[in-house]
Residue frames as a rotation matrix with the C-alpha (Angstrom) as fourth column:
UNK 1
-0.464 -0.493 -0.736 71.09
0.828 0.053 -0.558 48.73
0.314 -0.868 0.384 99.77
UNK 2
-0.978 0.026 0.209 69.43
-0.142 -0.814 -0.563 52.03
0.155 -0.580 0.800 100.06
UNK 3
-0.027 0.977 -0.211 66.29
-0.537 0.164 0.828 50.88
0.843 0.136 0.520 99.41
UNK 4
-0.071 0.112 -0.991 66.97
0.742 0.670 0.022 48.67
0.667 -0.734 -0.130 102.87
UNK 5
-0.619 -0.198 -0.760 67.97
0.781 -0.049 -0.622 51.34
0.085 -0.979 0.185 104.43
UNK 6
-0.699 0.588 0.407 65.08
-0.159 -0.683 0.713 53.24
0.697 0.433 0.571 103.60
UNK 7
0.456 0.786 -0.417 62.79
-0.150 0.529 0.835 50.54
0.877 -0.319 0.359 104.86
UNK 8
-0.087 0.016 -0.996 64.91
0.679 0.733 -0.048 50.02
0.729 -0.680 -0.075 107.66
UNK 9
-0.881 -0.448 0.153 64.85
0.341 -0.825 -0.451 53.65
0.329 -0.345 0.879 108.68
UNK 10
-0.321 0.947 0.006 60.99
-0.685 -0.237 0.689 53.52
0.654 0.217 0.725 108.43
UNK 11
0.387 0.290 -0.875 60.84
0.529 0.708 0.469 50.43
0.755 -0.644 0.120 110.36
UNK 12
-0.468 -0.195 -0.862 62.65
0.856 0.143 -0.496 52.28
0.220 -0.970 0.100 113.15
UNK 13
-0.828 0.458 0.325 60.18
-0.323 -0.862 0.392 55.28
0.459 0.219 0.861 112.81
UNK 14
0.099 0.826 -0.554 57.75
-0.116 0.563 0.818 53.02
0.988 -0.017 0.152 112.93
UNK 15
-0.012 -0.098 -0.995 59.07
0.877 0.477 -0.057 51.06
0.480 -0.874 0.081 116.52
UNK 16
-0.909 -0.415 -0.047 59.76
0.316 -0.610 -0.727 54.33
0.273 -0.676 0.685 117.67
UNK 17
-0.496 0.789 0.363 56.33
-0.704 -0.610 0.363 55.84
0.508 -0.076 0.858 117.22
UNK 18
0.591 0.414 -0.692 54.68
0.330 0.659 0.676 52.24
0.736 -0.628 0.252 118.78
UNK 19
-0.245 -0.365 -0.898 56.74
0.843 0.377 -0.384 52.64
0.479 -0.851 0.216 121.48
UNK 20
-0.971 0.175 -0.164 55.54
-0.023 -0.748 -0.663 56.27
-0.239 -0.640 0.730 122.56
UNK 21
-0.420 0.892 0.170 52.49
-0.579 -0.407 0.706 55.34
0.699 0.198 0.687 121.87
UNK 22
0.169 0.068 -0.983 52.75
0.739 0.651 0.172 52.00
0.652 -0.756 0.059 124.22
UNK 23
-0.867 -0.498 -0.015 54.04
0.353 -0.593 -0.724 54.89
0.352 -0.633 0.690 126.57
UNK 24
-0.846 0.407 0.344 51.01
-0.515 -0.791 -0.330 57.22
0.138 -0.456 0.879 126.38
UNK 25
0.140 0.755 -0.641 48.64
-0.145 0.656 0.741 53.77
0.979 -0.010 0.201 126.52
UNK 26
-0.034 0.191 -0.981 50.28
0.715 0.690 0.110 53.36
0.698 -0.698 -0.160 129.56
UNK 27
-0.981 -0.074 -0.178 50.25
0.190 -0.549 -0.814 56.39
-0.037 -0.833 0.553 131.45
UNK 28
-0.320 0.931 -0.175 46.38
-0.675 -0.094 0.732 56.09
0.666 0.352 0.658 130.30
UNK 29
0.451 0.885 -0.121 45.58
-0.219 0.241 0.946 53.26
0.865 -0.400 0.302 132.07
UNK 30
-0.509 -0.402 -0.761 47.68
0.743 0.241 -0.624 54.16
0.435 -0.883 0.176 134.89
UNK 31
-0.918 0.364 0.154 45.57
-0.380 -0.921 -0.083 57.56
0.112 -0.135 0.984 134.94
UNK 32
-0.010 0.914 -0.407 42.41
-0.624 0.312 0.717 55.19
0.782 0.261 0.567 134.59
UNK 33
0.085 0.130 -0.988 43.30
0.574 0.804 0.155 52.91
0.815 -0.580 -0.006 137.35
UNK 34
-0.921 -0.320 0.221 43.96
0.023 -0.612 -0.791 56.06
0.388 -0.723 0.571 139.80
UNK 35
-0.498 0.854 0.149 40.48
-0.647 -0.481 0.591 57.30
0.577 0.198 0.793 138.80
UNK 36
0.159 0.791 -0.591 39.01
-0.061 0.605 0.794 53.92
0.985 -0.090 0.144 139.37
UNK 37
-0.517 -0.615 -0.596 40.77
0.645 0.178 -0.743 53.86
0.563 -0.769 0.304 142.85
UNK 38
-0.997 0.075 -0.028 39.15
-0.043 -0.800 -0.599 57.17
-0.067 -0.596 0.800 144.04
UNK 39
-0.306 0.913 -0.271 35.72
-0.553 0.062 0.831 56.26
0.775 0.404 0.485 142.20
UNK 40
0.237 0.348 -0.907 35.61
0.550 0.722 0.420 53.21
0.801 -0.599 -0.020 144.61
UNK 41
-0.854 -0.155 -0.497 36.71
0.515 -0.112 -0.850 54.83
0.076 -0.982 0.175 147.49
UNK 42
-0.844 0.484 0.233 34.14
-0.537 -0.777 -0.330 57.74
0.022 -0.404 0.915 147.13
UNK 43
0.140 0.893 -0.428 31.28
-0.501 0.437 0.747 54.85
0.854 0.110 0.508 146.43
UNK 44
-0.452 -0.522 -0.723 33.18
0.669 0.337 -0.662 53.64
0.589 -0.784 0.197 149.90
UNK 45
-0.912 0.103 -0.397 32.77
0.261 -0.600 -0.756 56.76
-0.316 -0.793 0.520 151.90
UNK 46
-0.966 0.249 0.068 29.31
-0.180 -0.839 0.513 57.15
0.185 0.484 0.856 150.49
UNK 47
0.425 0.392 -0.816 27.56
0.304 0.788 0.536 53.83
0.853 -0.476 0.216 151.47
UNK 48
-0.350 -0.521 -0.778 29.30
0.826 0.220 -0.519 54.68
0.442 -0.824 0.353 154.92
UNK 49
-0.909 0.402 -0.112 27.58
-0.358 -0.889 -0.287 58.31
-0.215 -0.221 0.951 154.86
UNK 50
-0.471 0.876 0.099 24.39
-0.738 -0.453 0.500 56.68
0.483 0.163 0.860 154.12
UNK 51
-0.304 -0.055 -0.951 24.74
0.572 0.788 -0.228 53.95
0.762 -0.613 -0.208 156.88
UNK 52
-0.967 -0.045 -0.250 25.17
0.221 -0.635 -0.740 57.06
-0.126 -0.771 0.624 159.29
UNK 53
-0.671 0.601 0.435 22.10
-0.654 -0.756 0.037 58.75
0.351 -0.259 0.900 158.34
UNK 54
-0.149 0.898 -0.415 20.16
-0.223 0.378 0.899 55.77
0.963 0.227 0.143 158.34
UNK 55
-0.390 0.232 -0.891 21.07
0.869 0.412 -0.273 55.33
0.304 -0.881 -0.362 162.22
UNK 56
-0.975 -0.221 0.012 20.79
0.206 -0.925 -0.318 58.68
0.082 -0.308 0.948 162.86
UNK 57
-0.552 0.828 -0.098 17.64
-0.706 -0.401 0.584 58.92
0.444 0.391 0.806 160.73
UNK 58
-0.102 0.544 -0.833 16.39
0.072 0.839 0.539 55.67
0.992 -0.005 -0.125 163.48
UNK 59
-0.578 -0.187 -0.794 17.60
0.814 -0.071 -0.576 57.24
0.052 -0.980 0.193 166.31
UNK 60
-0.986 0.008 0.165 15.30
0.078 -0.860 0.505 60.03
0.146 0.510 0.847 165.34
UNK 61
-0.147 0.889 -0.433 12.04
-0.150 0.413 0.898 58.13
0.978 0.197 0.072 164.71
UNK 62
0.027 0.476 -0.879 12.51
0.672 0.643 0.368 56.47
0.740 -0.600 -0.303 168.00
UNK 63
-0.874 -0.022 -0.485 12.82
0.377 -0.662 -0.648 60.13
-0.307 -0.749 0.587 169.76
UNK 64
-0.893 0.429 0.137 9.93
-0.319 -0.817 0.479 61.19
0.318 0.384 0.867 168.17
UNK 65
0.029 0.905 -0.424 8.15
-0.014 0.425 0.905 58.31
0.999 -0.020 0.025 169.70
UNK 66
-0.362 -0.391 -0.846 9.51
0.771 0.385 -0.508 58.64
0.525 -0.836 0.162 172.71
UNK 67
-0.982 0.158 -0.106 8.38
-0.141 -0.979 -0.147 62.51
-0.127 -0.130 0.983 172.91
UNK 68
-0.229 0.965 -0.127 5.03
-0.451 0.011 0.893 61.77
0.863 0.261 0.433 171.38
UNK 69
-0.169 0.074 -0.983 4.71
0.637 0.769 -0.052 58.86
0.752 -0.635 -0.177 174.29
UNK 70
-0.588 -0.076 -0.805 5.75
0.773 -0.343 -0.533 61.74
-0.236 -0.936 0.261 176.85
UNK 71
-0.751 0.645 0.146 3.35
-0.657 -0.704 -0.271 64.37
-0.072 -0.299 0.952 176.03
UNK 72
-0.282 0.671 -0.686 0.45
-0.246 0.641 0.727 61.78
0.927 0.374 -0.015 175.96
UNK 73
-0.355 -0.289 -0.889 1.47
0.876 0.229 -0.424 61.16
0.326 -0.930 0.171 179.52
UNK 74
-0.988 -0.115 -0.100 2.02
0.124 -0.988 -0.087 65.01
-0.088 -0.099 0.991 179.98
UNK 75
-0.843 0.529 -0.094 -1.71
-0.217 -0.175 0.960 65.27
0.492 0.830 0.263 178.88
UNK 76
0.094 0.568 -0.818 -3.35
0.538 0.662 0.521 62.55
0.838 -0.489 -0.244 180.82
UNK 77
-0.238 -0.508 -0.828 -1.60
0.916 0.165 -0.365 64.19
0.322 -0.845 0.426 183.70
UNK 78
-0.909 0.412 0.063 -2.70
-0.365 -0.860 0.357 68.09
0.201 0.301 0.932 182.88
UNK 79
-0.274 0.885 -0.377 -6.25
-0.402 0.251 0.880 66.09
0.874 0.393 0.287 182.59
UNK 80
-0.012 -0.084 -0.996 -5.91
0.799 0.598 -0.059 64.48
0.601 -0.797 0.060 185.98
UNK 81
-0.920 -0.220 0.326 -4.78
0.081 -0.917 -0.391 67.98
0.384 -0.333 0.861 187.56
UNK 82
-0.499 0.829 0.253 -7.88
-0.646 -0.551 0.528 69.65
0.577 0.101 0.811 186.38
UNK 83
0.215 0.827 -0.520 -10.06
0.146 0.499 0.854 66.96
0.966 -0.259 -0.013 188.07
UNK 84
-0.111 -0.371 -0.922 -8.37
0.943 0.254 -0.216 66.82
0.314 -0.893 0.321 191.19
UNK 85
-0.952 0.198 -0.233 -8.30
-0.228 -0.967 0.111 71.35
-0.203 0.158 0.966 191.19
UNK 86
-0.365 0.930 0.040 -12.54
-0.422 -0.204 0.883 70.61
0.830 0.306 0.467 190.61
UNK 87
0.251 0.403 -0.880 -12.86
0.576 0.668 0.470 67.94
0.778 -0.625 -0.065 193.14
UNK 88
-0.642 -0.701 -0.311 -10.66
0.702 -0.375 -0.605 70.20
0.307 -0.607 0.733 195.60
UNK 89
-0.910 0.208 0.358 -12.90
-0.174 -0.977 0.125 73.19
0.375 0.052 0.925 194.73
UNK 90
0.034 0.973 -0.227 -16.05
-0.245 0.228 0.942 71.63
0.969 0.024 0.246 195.51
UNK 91
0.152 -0.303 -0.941 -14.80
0.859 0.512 -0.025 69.91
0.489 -0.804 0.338 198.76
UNK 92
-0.843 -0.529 -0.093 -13.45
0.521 -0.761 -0.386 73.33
0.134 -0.374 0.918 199.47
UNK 93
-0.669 0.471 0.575 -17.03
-0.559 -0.829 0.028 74.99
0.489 -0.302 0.818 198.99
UNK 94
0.490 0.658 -0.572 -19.18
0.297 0.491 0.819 72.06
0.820 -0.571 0.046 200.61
UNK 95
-0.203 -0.492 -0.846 -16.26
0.974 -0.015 -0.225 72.73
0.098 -0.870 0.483 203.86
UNK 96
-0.989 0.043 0.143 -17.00
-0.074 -0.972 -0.223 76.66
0.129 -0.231 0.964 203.57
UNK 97
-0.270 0.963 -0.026 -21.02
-0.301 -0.059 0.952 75.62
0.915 0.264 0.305 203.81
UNK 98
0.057 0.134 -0.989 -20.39
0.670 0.729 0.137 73.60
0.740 -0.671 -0.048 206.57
UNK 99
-0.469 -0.729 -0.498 -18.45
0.876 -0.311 -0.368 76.00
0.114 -0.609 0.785 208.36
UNK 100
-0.719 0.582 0.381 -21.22
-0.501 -0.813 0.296 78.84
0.482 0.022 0.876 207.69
UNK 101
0.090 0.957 -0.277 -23.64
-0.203 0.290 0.935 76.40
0.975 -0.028 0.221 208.79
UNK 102
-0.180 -0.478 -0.860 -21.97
0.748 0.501 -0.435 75.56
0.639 -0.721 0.268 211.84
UNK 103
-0.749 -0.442 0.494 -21.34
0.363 -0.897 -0.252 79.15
0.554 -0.010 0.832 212.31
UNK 104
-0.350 0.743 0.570 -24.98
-0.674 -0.623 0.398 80.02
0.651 -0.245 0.718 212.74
């Protein structure tokens, strides 16, 4: 008889210790499944931060062509100027020749 209740005192040692260990198995993978929760979310909000840049980082490209486009313009037009400011000047000193020639 004591010899049962040896063994039976050991068997409940025994259940007891499985059972806080089933305990601290589960507050493990309830502590793992948080993690994994926040892991995905931040691989969530991260693919969503690198959606943004990529528009961002297209709306970009197409201002830079849009700027490049307008000083090209800006350029031609600066170039155009000047010709028109040469023709003028010339016109302006053939009309001051005239007007001396007239003169006399």
């Amino acid at each position: 008889v004591r010899s049962l209740h040896q063994k039976s005192s050991c068997l409940q040692e025994l259940v007891h210790s499985l059972h806080q260990k089933s305990s601290c198995l589960q507050q493990l993978v309830h502590s793992l499944h948080q993690k994994s929760s926040c892991h995905q979310e931040l691989v969530h909000s991260l693919q969503e931060l690198a959606h943004s840049l990529h528009q961002k980082s297209s709306c970009l490209q197409q201002l830079v062509h849009s700027l490049h486009q307008k000083s090209s313009y800006l350029q031609e037009l600066v170039h155009s100027l000047q010709e028109l400011a040469h023709s003028l000047h010339q016109k302006s000193s053939c009309l001051q020749q005239l007007v001396h020639s007239l003169h006399q």
